[in-house]
VEXDREN-2710 file (C-alpha; in Angstrom, 1 decimal):
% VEXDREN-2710
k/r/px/py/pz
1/UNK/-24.3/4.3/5.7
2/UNK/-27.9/4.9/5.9
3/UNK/-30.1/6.8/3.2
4/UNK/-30.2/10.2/2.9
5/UNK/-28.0/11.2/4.9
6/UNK/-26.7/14.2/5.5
7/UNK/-23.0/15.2/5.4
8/UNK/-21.4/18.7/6.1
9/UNK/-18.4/19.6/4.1
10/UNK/-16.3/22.2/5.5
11/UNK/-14.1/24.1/3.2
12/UNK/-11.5/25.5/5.8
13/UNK/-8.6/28.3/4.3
14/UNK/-10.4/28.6/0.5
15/UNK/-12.1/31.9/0.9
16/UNK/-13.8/31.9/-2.5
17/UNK/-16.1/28.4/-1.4
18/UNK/-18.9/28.6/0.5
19/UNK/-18.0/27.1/4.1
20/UNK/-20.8/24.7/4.5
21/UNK/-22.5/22.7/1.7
22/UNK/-24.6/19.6/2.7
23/UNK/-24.1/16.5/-0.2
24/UNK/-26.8/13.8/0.1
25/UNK/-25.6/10.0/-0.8
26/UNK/-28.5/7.4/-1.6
27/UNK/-28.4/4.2/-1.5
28/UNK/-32.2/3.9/-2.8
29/UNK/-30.5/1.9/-6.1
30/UNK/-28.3/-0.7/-4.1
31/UNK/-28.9/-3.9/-4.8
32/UNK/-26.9/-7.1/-4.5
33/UNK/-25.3/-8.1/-8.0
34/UNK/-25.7/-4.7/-9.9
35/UNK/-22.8/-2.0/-9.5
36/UNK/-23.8/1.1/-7.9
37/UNK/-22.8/4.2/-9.3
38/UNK/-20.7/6.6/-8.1
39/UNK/-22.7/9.7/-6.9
40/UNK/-22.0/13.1/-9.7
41/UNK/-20.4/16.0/-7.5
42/UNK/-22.3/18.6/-9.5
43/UNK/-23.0/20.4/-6.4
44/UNK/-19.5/21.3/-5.8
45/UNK/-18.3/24.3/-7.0
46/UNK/-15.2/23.7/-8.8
47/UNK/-12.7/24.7/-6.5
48/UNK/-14.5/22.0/-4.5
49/UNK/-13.8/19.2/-7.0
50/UNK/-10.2/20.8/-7.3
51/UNK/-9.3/20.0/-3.4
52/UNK/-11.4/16.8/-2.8
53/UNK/-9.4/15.3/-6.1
54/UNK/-5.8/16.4/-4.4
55/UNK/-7.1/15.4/-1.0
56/UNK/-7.5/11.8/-2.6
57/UNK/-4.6/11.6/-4.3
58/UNK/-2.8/12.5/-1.2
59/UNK/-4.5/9.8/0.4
60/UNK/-3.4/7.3/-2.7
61/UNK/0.0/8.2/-2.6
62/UNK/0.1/8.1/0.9
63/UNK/-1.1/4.3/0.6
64/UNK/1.3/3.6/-2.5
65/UNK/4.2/5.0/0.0
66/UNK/2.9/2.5/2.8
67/UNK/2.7/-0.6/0.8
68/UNK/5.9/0.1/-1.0
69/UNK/7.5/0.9/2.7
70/UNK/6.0/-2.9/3.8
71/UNK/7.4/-4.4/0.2
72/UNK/10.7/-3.4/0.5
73/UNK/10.8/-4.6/4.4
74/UNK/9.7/-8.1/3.0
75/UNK/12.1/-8.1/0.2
76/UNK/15.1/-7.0/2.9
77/UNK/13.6/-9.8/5.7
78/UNK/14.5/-12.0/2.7
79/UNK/17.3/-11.2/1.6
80/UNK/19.2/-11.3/5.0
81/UNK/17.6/-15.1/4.9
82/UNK/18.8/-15.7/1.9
83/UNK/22.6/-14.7/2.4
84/UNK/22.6/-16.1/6.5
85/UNK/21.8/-19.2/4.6
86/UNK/24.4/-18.9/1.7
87/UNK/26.8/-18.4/5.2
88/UNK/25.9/-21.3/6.3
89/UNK/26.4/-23.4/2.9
90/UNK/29.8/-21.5/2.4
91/UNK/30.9/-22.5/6.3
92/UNK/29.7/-26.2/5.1
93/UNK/31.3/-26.2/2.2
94/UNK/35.1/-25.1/3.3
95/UNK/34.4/-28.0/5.8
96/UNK/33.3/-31.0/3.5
97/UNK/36.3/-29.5/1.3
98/UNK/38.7/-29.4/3.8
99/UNK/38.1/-33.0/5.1
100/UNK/37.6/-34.5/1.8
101/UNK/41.0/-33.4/1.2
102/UNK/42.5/-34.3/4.7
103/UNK/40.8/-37.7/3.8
104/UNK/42.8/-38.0/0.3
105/UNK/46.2/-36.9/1.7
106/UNK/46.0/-39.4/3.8
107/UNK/45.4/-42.3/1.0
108/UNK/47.5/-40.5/-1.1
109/UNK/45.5/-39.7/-3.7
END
């Protein structure tokens, strides 16, 4: 983002805030190694603040949504894995079973 820039804010359906206000970011006190601060909203008006705080936390729950969507995808990817393989080990195990007793009837043990 460059410095100084301008950005328009547009305030659509709140009839008590102005329509346009501009809000200035500088970058004037970046530097590599030093934490920049975050910039004061001071002028916002306060139902301003008020709907860019619940636009944000839309946007965060909305993300916490998403990742716990792709989380619980994983966790189902694995656990159809898991029991294909318990299958598997059951199907080989009634087999080793089965002949290892085929095998002792036939010694007559």
């Amino acid at each position: 983002m460059p410095t100084n820039t301008q950005k328009m804010v547009i305030l659509a359906g709140l009839p008590n805030i102005a329509a346009n206000m501009t809000v200035t970011s500088s970058n004037d006190q970046e530097t590599y190694g030093v934490p920049r601060k975050r910039q004061r909203l001071t002028n916002l008006c306060p139902e301003a603040k008020l709907l860019r705080r619940k636009m944000k936390n839309r946007v965060a729950a909305q993300t916490a949504r998403d990742r716990k969507k792709c989380k619980m995808d994983t966790l189902e990817d694995t656990v159809s894995v898991l029991e294909a393989q318990v299958r598997v080990w059951i199907i080989f195990s009634l087999e080793y079973y089965s002949s290892w007793f085929a095998t002792a009837k036939q010694i007559g043990f």
